[in-house]
N, C-alpha and C positions, 0 to 999 in steps of 0.2 A: 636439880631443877631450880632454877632460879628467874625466868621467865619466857614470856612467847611471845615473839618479835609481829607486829602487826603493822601494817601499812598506813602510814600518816594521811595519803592522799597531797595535794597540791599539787603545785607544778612549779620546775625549777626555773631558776630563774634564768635571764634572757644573756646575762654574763654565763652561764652555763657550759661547759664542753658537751656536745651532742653526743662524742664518741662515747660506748657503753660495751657491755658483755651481750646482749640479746643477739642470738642466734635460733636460726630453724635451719634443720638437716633434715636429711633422708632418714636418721634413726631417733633427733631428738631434739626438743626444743628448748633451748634455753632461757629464761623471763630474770633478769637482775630485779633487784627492789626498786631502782630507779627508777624502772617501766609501770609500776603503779600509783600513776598519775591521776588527776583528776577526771580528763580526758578521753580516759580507756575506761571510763565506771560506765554502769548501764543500771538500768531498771528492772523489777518484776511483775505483771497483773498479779493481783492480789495481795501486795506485799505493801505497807504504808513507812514513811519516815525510813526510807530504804534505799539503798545502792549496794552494788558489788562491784567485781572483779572476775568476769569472767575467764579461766586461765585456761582450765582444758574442755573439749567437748570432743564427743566421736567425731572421727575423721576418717573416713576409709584410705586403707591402704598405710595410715598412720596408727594410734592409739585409738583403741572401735569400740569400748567397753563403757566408759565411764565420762561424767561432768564434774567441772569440781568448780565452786565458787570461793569467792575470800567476800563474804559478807559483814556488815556492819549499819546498823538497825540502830538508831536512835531512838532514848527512851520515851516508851508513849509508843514505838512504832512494832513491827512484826504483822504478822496473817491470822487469819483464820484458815484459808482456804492456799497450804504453802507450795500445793505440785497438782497440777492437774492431771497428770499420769499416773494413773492406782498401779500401774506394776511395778513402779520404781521402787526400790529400798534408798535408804539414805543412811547417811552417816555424816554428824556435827562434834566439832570438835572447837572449841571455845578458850578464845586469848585472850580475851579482857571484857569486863562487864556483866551486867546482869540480867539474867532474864527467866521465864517459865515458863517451860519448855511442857506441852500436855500432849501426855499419848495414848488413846481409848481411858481420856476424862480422868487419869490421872495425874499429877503435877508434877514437876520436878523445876529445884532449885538450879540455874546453870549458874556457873563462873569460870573463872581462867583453871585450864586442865579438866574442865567437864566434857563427857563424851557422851555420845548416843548413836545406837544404834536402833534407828526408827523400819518394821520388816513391811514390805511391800502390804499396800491394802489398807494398812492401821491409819487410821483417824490421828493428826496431832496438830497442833497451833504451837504460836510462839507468840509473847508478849517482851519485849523488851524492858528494865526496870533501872532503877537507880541514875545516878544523874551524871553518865558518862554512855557512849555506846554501847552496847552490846556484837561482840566483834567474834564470829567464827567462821571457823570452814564447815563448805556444805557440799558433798561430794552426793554422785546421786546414779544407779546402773539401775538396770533391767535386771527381776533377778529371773535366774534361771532355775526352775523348779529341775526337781529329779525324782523319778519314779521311786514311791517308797520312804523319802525322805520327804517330814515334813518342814516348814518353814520357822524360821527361829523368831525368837519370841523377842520383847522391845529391850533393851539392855543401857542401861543409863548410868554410868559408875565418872568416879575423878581417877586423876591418873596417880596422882599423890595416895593413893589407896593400894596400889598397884605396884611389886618390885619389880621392876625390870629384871628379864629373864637373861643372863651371860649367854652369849657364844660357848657353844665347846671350845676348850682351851685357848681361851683369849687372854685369862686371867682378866676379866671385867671388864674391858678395856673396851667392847663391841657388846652391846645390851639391847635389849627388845622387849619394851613393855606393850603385853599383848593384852590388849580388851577381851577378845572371848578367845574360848578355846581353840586354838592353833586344828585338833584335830576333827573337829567339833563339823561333822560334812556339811550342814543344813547351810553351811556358811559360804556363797558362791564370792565369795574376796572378802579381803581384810584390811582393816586401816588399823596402823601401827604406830606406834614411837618408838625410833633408832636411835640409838644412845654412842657414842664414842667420845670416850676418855684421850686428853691429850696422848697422843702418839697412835691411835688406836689406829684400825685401816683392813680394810677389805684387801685379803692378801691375794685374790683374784678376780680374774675377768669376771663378773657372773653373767653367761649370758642361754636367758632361758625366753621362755611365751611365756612368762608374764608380763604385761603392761604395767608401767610405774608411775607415778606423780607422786614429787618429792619437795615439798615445803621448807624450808630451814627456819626451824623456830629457833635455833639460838646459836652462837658459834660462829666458827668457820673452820673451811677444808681447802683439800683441792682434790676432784673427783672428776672420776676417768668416765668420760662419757665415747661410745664409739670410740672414735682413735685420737680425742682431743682429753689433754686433762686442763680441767677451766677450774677456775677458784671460787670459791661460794662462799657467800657468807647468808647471817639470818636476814627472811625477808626475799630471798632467794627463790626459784622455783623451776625443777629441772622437771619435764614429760617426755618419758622414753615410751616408744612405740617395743613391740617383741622382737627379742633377740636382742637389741641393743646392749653392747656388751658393757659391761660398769664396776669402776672399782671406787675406791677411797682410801682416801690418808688425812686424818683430823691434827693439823700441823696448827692447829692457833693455842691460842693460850689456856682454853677453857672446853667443857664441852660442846660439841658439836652435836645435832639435834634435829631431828628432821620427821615433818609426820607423813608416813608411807600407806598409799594403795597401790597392791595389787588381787588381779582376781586368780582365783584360785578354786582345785576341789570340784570339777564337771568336765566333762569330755569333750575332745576337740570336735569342733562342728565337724562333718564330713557334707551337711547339702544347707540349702539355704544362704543368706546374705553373710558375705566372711567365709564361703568353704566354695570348693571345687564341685561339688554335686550340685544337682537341681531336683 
């Protein structure tokens, strides 16, 4: 772990080549770091000393599950009041800066490799601090309750705390450091960090229902998306819709690093919006 790649903002200059990697298909979209511009940031109600980066939002027929912002909060700024949908669960994960992060009135210290898992309902603010931005991702679904199963509780850990869990028979090379319990049900998806060691590589297609957005905090690869293998590096942002089939090969010099949601852990709808029944 040696750091988390974060979006500078600006805009290139006007000697600039236009031509770039940004693609949208039928299975998945591709965002290079060059496309986080000035120009594509947007605002929040209730959020002060604030911009994002809008990257993913439900789309039907596409990826239907999840939003994911790339925020940066200047200090002095952040919410009181940071989602006006109490059913939402969130999940922040934090590349540089500082801030205090409060969830049912209790406090937490954030910095680079801070995570949290904030559960649908809970009361929490953010205050941005110290005298650089406060710069994270803020991924944000609907959660899906399940009979008998109650709701998980606020989870706030660094990731430097945390070993990354190996692949079966990778010899290390392919790691997973997972914030909560992998089998832990109460938890309708998970946000991860994927680890590959130079040479490492998804030695197949995977291609399943879950929905992905895939961040590159550090590194580079080249990864099989559908039937295209594109190169990526940090700064990067790949959203695959289900099924999209996906491999990797971390061919750069260093580790390759990417922080992962998908949902998981509930039954496929059969009525209502996203299913065949009514």
């Amino acid at each position: 772990m040696t750091g988390y790649y974060a979006p500078p903002g600006g805009l290139p200059p006007q000697t600039a080549l236009m031509t770039q990697r940004a693609v949208f298909t039928e299975a998945y979209a591709f965002i290079p770091k060059g496309c986080f511009s000035d120009i594509v940031t947007s605002y929040l109600p209730g959020w002060s000393k604030t911009r994002l980066w809008l990257i993913a939002r439900p789309m039907t027929g596409f990826s239907e599950t999840f939003s994911q912002y790339v925020m940066e909060v200047a200090p002095g700024g952040g919410s009181d009041a940071p989602d006006p949908e109490s059913g939402a669960e969130h999940w922040l994960f934090f590349t540089g800066g500082l801030a205090t992060l409060t969830i049912g009135g209790e406090g937490h210290e954030m910095e680079a490799g801070s995570y949290a898992y904030i559960p649908p309902g809970a009361r929490w603010t953010l205050l941005a601090e110290g005298g650089a931005p406060a710069r994270f991702h803020w991924l944000r679904k609907l959660y899906e309750p399940a009979p008998g199963v109650a709701v998980p509780e606020a989870t706030v850990i660094n990731e430097r705390d945390l070993a990354p869990v190996p692949m079966p028979d990778t010899e290390g090379r392919w790691a997973t450091t997972r914030f909560v319990d992998p089998a832990d049900v109460r938890h309708d998806a998970h946000v991860n960090i994927v680890t590959f060691q130079p040479g490492g590589l998804i030695p197949f297609e995977e291609t399943h229902v879950m929905e992905h957005g895939l961040y590159v905090l550090e590194g580079k690869a080249v990864y099989k998306l559908n039937r295209d293998w594109v190169e990526v590096e940090a700064g990067d942002f790949m959203w695959l819709r289900a099924y999209c089939p996906q491999a990797c090969y971390a061919a750069g010099p260093g580790p390759f690093r990417y922080l992962l949601y998908k949902d998981v852990n509930r039954h496929a709808k059969l009525r209502g919006p996203g299913a065949f029944g009514r």
